[in-house]
Backbone as a chain_set.jsonl record, in Angstrom:
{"seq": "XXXXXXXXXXXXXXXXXXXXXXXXXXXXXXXXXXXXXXXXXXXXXXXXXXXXXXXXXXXXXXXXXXXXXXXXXXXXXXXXXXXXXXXXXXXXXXXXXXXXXXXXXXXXXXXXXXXXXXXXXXXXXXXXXXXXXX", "coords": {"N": [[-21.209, -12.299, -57.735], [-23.549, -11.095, -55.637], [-24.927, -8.582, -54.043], [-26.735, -9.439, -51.779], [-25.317, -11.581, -50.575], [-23.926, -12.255, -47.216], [-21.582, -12.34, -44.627], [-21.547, -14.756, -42.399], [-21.774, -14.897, -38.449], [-18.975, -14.3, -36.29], [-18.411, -17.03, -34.118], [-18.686, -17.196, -31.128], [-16.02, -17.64, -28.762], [-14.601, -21.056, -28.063], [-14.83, -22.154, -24.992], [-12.507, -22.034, -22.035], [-11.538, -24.709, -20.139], [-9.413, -24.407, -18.437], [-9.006, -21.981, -17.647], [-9.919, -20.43, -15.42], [-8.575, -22.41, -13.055], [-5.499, -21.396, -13.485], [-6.256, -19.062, -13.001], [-6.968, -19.024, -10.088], [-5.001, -20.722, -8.983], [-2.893, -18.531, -9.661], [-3.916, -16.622, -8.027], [-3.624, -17.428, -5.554], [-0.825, -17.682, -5.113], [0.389, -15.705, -5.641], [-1.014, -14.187, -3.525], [0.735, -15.259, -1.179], [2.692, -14.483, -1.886], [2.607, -12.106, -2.028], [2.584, -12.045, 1.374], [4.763, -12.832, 2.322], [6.532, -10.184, 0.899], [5.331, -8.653, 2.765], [5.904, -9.186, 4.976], [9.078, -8.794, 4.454], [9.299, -6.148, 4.205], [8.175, -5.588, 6.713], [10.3, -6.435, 8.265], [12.194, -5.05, 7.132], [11.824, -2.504, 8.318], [12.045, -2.413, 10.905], [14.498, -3.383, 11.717], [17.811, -4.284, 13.192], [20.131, -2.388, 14.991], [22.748, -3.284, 14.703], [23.75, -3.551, 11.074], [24.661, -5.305, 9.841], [22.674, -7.638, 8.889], [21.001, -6.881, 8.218], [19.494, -6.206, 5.165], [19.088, -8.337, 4.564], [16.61, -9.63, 4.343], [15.56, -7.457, 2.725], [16.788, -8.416, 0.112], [15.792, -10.851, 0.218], [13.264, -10.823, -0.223], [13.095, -9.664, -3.047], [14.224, -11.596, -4.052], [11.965, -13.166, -3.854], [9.413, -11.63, -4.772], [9.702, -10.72, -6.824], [10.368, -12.075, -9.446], [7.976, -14.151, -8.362], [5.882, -11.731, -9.315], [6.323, -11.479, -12.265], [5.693, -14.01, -13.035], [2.673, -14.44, -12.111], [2.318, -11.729, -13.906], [2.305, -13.016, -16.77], [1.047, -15.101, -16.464], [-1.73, -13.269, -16.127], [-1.919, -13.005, -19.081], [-3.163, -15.395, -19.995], [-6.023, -14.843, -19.209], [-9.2, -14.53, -20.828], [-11.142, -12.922, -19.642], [-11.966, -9.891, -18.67], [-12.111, -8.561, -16.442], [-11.126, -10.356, -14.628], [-8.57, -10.626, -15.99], [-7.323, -8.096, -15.574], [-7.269, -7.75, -12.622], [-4.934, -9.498, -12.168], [-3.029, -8.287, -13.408], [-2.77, -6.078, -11.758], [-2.253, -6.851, -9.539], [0.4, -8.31, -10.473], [1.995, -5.787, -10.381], [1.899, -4.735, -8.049], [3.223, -6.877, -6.838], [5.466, -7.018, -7.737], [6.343, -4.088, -6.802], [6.344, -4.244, -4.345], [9.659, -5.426, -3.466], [11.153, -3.071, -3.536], [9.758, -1.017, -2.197], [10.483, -2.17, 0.278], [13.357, -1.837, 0.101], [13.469, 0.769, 0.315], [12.035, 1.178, 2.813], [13.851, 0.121, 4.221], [15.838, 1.826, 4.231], [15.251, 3.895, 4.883], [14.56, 3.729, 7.472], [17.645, 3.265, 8.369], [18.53, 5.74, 7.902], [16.987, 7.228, 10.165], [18.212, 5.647, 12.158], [20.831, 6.542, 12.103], [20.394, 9.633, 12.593], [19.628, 9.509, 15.125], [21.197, 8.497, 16.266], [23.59, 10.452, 16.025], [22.635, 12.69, 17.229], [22.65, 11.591, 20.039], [25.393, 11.163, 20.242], [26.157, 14.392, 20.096], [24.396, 15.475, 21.987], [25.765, 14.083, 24.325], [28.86, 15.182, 24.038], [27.695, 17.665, 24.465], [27.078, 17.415, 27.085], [29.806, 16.919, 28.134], [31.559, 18.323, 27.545], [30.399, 20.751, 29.083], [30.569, 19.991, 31.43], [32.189, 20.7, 34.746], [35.362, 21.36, 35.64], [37.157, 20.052, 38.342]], "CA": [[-21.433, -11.923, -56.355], [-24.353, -9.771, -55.976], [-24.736, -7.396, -52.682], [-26.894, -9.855, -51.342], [-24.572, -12.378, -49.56], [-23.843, -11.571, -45.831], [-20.93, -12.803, -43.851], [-22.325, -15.144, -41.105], [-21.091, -14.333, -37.393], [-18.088, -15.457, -35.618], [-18.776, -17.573, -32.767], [-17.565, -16.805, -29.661], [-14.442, -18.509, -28.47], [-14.667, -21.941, -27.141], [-14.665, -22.25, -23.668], [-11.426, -23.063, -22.034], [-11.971, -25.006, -19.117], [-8.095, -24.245, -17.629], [-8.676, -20.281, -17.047], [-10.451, -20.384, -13.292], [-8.037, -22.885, -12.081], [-5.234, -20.815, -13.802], [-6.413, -17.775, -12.491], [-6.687, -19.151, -8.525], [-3.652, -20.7, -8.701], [-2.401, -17.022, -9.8], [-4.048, -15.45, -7.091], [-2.9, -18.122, -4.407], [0.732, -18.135, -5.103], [0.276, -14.047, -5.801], [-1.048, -13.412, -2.185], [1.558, -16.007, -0.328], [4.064, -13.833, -2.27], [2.685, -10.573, -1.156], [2.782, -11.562, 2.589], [6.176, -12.386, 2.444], [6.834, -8.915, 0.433], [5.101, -7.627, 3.539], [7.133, -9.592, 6.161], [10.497, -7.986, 4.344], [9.111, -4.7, 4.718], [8.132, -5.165, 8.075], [11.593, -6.744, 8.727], [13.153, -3.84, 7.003], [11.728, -1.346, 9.005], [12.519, -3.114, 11.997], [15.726, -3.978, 11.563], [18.405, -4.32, 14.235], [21.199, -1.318, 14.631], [24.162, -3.6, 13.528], [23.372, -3.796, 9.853], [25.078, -6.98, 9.127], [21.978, -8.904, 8.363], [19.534, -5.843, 8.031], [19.16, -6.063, 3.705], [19.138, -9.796, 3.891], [14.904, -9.345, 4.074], [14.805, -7.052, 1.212], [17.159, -8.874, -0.714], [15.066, -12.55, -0.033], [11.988, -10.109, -0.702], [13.431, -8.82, -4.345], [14.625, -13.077, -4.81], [10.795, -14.176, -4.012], [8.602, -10.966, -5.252], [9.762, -9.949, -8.381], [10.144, -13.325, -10.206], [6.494, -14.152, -8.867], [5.195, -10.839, -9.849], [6.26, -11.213, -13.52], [4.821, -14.803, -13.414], [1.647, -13.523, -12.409], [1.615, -11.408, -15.403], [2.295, -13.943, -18.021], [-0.74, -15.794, -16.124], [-2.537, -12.496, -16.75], [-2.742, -12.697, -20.484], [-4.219, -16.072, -20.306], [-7.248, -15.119, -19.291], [-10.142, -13.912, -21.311], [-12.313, -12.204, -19.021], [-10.858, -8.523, -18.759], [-11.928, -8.527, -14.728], [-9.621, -11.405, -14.25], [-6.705, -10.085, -16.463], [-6.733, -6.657, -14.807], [-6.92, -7.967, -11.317], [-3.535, -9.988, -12.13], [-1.994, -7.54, -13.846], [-2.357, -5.109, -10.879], [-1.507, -8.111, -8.626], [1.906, -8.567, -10.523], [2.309, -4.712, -10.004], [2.275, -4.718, -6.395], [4.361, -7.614, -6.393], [7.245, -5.879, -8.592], [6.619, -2.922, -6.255], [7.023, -4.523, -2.476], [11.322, -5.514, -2.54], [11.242, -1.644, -3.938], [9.061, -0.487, -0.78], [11.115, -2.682, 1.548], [13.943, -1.353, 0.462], [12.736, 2.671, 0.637], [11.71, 1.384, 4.208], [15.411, -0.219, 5.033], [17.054, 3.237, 3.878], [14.144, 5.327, 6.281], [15.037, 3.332, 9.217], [19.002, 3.265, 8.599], [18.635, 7.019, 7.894], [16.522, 7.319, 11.298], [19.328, 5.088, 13.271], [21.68, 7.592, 11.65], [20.176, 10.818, 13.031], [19.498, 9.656, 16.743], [22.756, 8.123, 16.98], [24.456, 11.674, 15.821], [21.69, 13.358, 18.072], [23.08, 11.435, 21.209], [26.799, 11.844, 19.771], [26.131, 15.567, 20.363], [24.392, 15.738, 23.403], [26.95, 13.566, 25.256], [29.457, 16.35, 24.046], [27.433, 18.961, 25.147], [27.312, 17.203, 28.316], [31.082, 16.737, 28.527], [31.798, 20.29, 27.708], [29.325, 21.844, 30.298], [30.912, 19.789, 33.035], [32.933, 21.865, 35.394], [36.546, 20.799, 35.771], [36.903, 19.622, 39.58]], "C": [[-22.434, -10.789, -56.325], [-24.168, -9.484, -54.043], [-25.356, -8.246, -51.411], [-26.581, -11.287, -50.22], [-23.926, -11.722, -48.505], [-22.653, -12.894, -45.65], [-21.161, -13.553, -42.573], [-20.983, -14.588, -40.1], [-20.413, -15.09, -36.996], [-18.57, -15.965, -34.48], [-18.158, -16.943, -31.984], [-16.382, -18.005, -29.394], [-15.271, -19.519, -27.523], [-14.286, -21.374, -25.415], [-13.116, -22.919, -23.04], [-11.328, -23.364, -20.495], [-10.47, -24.739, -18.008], [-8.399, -22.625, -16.882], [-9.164, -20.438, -15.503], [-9.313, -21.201, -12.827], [-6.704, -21.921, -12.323], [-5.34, -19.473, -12.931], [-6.533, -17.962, -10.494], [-5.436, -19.225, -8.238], [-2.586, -19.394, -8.643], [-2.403, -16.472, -8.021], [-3.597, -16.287, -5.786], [-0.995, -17.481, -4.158], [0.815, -16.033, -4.843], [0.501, -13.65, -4.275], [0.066, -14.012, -1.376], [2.455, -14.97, -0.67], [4.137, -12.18, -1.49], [2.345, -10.488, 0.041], [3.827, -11.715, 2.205], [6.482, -11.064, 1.781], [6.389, -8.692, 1.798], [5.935, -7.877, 4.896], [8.484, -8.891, 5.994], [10.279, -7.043, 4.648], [8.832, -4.435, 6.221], [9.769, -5.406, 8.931], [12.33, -5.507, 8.124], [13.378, -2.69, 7.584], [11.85, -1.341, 10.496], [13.773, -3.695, 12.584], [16.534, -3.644, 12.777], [19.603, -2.879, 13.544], [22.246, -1.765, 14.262], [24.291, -3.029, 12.259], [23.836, -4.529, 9.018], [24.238, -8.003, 8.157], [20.922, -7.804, 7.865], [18.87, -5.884, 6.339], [19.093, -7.324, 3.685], [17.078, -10.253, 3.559], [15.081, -8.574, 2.804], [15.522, -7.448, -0.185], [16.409, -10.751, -0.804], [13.511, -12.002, -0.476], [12.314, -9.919, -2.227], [13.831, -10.802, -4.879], [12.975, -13.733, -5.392], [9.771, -13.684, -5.216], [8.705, -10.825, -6.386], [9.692, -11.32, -9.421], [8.392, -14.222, -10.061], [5.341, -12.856, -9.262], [5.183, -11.046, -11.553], [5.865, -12.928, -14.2], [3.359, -15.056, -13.346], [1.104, -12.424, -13.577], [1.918, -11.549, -16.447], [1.031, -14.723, -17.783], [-1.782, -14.434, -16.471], [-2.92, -12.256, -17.982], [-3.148, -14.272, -20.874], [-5.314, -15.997, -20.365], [-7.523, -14.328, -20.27], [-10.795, -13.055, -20.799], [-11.83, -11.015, -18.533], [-10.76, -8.227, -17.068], [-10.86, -9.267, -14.483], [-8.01, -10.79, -14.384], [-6.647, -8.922, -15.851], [-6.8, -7.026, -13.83], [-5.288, -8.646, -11.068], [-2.98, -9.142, -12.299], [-2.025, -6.319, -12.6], [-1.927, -5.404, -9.661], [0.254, -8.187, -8.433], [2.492, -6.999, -10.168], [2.567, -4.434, -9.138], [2.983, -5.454, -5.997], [5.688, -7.228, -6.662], [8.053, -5.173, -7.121], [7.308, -3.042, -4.824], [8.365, -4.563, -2.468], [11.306, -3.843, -2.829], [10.706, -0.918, -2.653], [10.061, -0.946, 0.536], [12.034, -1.886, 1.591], [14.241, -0.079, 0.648], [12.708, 2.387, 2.479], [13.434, 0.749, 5.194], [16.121, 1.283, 5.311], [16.724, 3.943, 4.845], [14.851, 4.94, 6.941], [16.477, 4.007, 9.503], [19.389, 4.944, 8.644], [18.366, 7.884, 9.229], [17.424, 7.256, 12.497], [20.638, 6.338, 13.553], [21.739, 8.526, 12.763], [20.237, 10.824, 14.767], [21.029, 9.34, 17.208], [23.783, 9.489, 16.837], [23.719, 12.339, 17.166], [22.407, 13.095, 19.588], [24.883, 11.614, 21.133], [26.94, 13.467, 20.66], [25.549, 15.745, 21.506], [25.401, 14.823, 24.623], [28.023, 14.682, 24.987], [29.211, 17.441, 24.065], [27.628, 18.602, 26.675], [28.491, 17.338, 29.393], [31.668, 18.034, 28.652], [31.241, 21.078, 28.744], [29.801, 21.503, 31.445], [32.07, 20.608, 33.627], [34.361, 21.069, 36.081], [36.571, 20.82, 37.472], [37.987, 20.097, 40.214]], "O": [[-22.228, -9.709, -56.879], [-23.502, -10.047, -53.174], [-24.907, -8.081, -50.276], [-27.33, -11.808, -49.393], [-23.356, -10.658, -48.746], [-22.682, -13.989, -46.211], [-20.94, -12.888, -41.561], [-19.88, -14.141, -40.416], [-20.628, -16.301, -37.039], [-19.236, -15.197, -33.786], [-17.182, -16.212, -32.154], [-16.165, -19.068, -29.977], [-16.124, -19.265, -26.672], [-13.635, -20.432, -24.965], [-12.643, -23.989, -23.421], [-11.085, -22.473, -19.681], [-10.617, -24.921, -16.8], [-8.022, -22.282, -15.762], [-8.365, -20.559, -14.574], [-8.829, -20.584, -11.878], [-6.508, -21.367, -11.242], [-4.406, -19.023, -12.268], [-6.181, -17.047, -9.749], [-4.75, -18.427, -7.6], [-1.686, -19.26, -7.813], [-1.54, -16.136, -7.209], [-3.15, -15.568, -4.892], [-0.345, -17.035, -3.213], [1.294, -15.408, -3.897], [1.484, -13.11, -3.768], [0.534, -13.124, -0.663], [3.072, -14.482, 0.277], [4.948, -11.49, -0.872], [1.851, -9.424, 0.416], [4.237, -10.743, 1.571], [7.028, -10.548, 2.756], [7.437, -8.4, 2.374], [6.452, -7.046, 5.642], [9.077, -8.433, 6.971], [11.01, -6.645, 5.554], [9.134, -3.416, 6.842], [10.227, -4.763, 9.875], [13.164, -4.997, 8.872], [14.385, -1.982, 7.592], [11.754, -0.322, 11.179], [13.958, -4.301, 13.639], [16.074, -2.747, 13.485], [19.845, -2.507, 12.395], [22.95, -1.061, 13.538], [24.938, -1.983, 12.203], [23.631, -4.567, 7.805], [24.593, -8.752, 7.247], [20.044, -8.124, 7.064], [17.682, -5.571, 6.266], [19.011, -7.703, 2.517], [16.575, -11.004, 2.723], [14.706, -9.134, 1.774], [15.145, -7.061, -1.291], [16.564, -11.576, -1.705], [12.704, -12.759, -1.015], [11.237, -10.152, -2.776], [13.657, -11.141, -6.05], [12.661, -14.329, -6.423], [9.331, -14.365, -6.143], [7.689, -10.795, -7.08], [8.73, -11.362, -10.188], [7.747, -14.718, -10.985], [4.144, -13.07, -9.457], [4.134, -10.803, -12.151], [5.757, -13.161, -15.404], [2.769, -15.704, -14.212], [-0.037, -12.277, -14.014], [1.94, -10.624, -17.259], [0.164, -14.962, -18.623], [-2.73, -14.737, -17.196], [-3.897, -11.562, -18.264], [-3.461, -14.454, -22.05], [-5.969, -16.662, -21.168], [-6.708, -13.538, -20.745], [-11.163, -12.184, -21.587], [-10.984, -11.273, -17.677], [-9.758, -7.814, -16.483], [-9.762, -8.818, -14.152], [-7.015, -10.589, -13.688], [-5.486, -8.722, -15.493], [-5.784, -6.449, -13.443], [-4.587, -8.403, -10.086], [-2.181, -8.866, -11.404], [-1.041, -5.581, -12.657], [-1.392, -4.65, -8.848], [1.031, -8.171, -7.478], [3.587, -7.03, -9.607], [3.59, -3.753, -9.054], [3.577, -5.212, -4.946], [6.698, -7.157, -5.961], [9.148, -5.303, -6.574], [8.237, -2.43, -4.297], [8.814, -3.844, -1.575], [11.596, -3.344, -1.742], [11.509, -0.145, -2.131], [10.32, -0.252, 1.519], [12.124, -1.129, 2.558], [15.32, 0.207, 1.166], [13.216, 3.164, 3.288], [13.858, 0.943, 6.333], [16.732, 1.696, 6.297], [17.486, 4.547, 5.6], [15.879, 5.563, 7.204], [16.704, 4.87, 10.351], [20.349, 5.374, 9.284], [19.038, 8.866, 9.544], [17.569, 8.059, 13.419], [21.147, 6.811, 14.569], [22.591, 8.52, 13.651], [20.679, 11.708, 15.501], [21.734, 9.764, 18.124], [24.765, 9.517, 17.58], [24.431, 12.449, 18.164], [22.718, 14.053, 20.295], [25.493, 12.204, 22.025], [27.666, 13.645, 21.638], [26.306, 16.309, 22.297], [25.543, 15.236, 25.774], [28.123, 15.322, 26.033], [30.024, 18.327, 23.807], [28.241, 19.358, 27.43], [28.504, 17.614, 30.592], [32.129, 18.624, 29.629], [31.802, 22.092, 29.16], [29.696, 22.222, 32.439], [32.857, 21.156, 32.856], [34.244, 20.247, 36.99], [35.903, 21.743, 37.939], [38.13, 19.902, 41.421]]}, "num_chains": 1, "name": "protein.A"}
């Protein structure tokens, strides 16, 4: 072996004609997922004062989001092209993140309902107290 033999170059990687459709399909199913994430959150923060049904949004949000967030980023290490894979992978991130947001925004509200309903609690018994026996 003298010094003079060289290692030819690796090719580049075949082409694999699946990644683009792969990667739409991703981002289709991705965005459908993150309106609904955004419908629970809007339903969470909207919610009625019962609270019978009020978590049933961020619990059908946490059934839909999170299982397609973390199939979104198993589709993210198919691709090759590092734009692609980091746009999924910050795709499946926000998908994780929405039932988590919804339900931050269920707790605000119910915390909100809370305070006014004590708020009028207390001014009706200031009211009652102040009135002047007849």
């Amino acid at each position: 072996m003298n010094g003079s033999s060289t290692i030819p170059p690796v090719p580049p990687p075949a082409p694999r004609p699946f990644e683009p459709i792969v990667f739409w399909i991703a981002v289709v199913v991705g965005g459908l997922a993150a309106l609904f994430g955004a419908a629970g959150i809007y339903d969470a923060a909207q919610s009625s004062g019962s609270g019978e049904w009020s978590g049933l949004g961020v619990l059908a949000t946490m059934a839909v989001d999170i299982p397609t967030g973390l199939v979104v980023l198993g589709l993210a290490f198919t691709q090759r092209r590092r734009r692609r894979r980091l746009g999924l992978v910050a795709g499946a991130i926000i998908l994780i993140a929405l039932p988590f947001l919804a339900a931050n925004a269920l707790h605000q509200h119910r915390a909100q309902q809370r305070r006014e309903a004590e708020e009028r609690v207390l001014r009706r018994t200031r009211e009652v107290l102040d009135e002047q026996p007849k």
